[in-house]
TIRO-2110 file (N, C-alpha, C; in Angstrom, 1 decimal):
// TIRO-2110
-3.5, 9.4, 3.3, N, 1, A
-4.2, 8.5, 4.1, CA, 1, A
-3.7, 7.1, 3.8, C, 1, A
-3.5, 6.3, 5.0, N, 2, A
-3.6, 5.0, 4.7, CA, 2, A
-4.6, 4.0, 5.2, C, 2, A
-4.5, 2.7, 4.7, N, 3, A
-5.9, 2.1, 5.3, CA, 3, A
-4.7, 0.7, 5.5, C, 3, A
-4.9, 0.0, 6.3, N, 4, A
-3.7, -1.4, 6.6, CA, 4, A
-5.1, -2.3, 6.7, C, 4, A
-4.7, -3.5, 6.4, N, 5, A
-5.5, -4.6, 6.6, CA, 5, A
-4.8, -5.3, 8.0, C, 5, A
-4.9, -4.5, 9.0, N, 6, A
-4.4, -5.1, 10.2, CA, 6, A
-5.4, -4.9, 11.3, C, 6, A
-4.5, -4.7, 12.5, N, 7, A
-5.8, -4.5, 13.8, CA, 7, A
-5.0, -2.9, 14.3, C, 7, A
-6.5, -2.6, 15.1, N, 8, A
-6.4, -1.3, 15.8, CA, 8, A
-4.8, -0.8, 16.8, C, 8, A
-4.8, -2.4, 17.3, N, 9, A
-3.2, -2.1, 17.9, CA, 9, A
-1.7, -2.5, 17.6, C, 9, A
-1.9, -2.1, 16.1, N, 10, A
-0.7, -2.3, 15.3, CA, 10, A
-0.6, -1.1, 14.8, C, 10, A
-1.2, 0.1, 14.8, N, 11, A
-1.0, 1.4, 14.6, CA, 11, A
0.1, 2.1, 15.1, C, 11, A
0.4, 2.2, 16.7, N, 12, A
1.5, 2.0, 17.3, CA, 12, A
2.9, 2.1, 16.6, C, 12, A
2.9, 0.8, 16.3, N, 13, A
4.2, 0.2, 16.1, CA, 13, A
4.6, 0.6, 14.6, C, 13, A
3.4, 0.6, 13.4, N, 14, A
4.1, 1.0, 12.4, CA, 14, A
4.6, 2.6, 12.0, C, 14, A
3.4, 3.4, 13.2, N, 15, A
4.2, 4.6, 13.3, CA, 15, A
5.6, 4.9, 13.4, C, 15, A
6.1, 3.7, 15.0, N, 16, A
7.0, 4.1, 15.0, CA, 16, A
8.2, 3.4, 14.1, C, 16, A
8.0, 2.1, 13.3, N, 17, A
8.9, 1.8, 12.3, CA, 17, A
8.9, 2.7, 11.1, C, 17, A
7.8, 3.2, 10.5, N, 18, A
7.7, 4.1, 9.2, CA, 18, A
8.3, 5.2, 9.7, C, 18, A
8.1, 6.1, 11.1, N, 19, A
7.8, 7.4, 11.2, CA, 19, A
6.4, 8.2, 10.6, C, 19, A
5.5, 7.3, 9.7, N, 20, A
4.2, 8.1, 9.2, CA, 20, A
3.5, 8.8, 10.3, C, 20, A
2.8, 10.0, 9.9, N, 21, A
2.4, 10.5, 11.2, CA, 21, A
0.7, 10.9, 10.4, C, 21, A
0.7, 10.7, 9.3, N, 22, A
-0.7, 11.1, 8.7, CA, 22, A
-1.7, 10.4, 9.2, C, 22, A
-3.0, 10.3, 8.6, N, 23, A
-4.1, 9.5, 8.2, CA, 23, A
-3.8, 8.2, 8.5, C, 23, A
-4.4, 7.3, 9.6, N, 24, A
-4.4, 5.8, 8.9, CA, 24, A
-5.4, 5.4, 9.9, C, 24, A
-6.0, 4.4, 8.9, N, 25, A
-6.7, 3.4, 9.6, CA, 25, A
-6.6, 2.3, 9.4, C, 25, A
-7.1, 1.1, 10.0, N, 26, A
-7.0, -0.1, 9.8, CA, 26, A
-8.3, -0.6, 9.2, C, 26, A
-8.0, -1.8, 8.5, N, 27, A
-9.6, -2.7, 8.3, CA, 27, A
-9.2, -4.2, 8.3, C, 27, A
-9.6, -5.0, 9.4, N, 28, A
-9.1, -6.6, 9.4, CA, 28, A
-9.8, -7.0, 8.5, C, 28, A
-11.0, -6.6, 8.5, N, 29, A
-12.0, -7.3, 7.5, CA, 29, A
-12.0, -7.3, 5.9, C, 29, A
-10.8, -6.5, 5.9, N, 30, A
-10.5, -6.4, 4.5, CA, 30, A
-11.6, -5.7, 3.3, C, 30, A
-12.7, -5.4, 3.8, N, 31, A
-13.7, -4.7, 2.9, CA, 31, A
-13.3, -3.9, 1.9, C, 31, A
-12.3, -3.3, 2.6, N, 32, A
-11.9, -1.8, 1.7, CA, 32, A
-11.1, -2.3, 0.5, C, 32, A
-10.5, -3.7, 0.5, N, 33, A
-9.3, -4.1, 0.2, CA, 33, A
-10.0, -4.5, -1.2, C, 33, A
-11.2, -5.6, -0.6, N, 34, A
-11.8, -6.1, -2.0, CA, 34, A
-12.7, -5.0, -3.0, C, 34, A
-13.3, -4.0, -1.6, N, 35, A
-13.9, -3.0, -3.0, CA, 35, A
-13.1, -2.4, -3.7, C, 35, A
-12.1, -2.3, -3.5, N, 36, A
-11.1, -1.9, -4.3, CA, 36, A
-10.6, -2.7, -5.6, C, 36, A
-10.8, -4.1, -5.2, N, 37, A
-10.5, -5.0, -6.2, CA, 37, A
-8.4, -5.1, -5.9, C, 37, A
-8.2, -5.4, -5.0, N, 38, A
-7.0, -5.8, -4.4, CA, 38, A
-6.4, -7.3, -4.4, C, 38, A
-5.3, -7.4, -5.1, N, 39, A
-4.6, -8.6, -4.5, CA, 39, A
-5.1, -9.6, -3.8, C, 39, A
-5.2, -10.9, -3.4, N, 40, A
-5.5, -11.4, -2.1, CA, 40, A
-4.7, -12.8, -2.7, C, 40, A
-3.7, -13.1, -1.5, N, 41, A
-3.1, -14.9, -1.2, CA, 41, A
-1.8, -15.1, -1.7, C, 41, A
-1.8, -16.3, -1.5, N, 42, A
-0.3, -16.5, -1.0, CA, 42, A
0.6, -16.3, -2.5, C, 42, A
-0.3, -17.1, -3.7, N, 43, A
0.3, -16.7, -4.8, CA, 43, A
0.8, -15.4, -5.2, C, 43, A
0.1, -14.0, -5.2, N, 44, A
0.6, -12.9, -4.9, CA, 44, A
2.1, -12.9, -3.8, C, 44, A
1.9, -13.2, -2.5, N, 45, A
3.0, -13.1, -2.2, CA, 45, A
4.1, -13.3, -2.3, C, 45, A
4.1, -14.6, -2.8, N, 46, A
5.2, -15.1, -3.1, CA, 46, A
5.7, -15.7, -4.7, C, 46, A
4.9, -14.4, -5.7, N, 47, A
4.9, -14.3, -6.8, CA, 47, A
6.2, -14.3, -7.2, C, 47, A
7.4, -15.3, -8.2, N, 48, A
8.1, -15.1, -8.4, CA, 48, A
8.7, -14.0, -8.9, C, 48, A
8.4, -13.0, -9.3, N, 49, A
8.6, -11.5, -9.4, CA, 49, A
9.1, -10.5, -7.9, C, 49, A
8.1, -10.9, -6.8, N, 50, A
7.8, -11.0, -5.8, CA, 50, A
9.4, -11.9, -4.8, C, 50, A
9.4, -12.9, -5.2, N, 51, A
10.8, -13.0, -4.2, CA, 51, A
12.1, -13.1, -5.0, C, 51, A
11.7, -12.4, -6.0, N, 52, A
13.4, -11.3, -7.1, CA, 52, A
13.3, -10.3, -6.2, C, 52, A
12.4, -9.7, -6.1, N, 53, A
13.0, -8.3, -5.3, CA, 53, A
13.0, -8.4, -4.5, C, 53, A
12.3, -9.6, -3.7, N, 54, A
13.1, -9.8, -2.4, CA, 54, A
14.4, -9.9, -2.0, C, 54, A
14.6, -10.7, -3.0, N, 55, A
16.6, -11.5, -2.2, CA, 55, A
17.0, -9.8, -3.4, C, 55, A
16.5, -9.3, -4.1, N, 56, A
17.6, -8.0, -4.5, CA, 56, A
17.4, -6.8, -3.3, C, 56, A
16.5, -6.5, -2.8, N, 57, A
16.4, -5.6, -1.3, CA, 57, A
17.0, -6.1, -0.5, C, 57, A
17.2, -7.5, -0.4, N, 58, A
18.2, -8.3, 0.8, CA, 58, A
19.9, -8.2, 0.5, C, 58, A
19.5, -7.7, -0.7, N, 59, A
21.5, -7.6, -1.2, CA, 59, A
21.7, -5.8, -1.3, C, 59, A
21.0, -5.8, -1.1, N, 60, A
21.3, -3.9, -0.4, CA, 60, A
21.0, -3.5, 0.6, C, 60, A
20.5, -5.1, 1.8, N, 61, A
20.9, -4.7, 3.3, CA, 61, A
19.6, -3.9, 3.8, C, 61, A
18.6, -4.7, 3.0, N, 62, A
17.3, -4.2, 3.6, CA, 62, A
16.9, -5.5, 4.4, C, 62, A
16.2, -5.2, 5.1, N, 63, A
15.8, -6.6, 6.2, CA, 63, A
14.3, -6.4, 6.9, C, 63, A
13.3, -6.9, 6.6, N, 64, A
12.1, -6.9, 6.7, CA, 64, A
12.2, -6.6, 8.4, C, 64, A
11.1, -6.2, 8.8, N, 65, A
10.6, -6.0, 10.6, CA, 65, A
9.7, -7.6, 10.8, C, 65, A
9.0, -7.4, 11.7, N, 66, A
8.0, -8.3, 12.3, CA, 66, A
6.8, -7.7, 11.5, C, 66, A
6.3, -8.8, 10.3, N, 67, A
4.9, -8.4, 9.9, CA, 67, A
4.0, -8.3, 10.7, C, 67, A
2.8, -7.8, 10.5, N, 68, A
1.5, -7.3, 11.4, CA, 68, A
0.2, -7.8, 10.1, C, 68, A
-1.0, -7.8, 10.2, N, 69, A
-2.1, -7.8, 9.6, CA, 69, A
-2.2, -9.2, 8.8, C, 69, A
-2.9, -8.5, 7.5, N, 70, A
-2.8, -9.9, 6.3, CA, 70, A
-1.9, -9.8, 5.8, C, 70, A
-0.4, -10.2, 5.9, N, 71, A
0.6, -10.5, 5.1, CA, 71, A
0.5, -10.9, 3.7, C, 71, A
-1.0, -11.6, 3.1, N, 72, A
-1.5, -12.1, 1.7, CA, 72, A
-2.0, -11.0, 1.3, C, 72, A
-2.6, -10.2, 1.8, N, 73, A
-3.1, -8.3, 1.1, CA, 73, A
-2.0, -7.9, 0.3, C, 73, A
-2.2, -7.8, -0.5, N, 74, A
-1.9, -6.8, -1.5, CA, 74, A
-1.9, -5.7, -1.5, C, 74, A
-1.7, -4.3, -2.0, N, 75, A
-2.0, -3.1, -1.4, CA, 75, A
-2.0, -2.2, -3.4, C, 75, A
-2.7, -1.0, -3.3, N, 76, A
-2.6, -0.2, -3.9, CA, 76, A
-2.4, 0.9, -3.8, C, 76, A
-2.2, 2.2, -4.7, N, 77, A
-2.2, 3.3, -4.3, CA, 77, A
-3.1, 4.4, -5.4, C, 77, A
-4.1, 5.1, -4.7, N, 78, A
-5.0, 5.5, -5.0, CA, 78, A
-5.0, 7.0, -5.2, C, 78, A
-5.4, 8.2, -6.0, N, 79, A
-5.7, 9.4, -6.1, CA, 79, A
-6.8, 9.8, -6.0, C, 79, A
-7.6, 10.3, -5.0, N, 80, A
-8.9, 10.5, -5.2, CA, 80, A
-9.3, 11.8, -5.1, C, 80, A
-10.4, 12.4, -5.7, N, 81, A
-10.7, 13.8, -5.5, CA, 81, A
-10.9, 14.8, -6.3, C, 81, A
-11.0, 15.9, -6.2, N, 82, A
-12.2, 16.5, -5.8, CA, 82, A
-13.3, 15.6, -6.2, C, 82, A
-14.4, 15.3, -4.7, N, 83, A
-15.4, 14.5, -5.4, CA, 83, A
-15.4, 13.3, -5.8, C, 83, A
-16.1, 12.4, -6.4, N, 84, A
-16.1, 11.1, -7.2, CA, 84, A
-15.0, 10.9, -8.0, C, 84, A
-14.3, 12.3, -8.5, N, 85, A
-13.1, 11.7, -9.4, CA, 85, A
-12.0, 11.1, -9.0, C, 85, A
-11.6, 9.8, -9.7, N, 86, A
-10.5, 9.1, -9.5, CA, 86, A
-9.2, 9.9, -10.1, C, 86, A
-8.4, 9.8, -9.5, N, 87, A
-7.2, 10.7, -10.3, CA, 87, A
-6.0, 10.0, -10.9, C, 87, A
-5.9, 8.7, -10.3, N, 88, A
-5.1, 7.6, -10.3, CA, 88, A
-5.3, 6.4, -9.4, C, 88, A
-5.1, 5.5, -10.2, N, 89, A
-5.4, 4.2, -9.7, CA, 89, A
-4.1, 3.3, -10.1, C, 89, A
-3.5, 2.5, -8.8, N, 90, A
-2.9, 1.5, -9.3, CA, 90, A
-2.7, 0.3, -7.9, C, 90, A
-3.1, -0.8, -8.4, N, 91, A
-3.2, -2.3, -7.9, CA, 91, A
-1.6, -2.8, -8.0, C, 91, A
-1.3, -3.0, -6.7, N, 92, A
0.0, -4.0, -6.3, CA, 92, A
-0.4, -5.8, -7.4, C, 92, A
-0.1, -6.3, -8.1, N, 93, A
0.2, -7.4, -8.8, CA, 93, A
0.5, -8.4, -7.8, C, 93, A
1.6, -8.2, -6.9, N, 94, A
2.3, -9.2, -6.3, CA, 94, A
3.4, -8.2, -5.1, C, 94, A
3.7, -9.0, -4.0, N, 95, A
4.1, -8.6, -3.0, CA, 95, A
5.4, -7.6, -4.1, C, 95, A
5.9, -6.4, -3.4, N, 96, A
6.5, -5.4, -4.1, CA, 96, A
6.7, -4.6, -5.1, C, 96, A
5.6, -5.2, -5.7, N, 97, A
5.0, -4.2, -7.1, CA, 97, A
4.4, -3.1, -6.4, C, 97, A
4.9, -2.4, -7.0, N, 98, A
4.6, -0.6, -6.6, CA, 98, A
4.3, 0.5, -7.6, C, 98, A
3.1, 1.2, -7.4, N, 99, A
3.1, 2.4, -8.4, CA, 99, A
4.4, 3.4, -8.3, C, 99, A
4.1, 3.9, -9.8, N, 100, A
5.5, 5.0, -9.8, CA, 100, A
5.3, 6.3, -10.1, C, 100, A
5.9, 6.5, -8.6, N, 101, A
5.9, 7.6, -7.5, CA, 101, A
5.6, 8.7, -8.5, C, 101, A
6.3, 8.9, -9.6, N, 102, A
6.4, 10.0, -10.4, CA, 102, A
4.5, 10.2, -10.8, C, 102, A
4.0, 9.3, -11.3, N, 103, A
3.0, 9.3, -11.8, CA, 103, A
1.8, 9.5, -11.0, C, 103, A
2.1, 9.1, -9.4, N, 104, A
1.5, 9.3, -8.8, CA, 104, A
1.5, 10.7, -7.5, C, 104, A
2.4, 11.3, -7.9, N, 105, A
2.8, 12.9, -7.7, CA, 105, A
1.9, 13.5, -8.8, C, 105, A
2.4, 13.3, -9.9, N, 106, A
1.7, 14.1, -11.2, CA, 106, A
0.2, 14.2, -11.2, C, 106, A
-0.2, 13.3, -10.3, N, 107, A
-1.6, 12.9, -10.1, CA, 107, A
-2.6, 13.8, -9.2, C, 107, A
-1.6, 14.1, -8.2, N, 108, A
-2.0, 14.9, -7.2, CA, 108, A
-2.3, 16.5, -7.3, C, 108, A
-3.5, 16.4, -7.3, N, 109, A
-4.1, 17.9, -8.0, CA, 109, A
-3.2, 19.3, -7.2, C, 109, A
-2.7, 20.4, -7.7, N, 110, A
-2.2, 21.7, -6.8, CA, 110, A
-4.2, 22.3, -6.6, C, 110, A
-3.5, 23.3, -5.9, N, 111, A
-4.6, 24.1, -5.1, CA, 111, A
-5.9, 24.6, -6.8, C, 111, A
-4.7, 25.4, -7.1, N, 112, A
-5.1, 26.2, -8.7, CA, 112, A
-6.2, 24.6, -9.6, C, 112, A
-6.0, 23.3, -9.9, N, 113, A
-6.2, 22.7, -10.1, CA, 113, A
-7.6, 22.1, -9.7, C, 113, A
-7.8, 22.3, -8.6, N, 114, A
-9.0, 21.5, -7.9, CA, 114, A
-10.2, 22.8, -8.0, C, 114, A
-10.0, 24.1, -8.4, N, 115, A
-11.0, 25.2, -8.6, CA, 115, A
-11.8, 24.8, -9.7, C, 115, A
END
């Protein structure tokens, strides 16, 4: 699932830039963002950490789209389940900080696991 801090008709479009076809929803109001305890402003964005990997994704010919939502959001990636258990938690720092992937596969319970 995802949750975007954008509007209802921005769904659209990031489908068709990502290709994601799962879960998503939106929240402008950002509620989800802060219960979560997420990022927020410009300092995050433009966290010097934050525009190193910028100009280094720009020198491998990556080239950002047309943003949508709160551009200052921060984002995380969450494990949740069975139930109240958290399985993994991790909070974006600054625009491009990203959990790692491995850790967050490892996280994800198999079938045999959730019994």
């Amino acid at each position: 699932m995802v949750i975007g801090p954008a509007k209802p008709d921005h769904i659209p479009p990031f489908r068709q830039v990502t290709g994601y076809q799962g879960p998503l929803y939106v929240d402008p109001s950002r509620r989800a963002f802060r219960t979560a305890g997420l990022e927020h402003g410009w300092a995050s964005t433009y966290h010097p950490l934050a525009v190193l990997r910028g100009m280094l994704a720009f020198g491998r010919g990556f080239r950002q789209g047309a943003r949508q939502g709160d551009v200052a959001q921060q984002g995380g990636t969450f494990v949740l389940g069975p139930g109240d258990r958290v399985r993994y938690e991790w909070r974006d720092r600054y625009a491009g900080d990203g959990a790692d992937l491995d850790a967050v596969v490892a996280a994800i319970p198999t079938t045999a696991a959730v019994r």
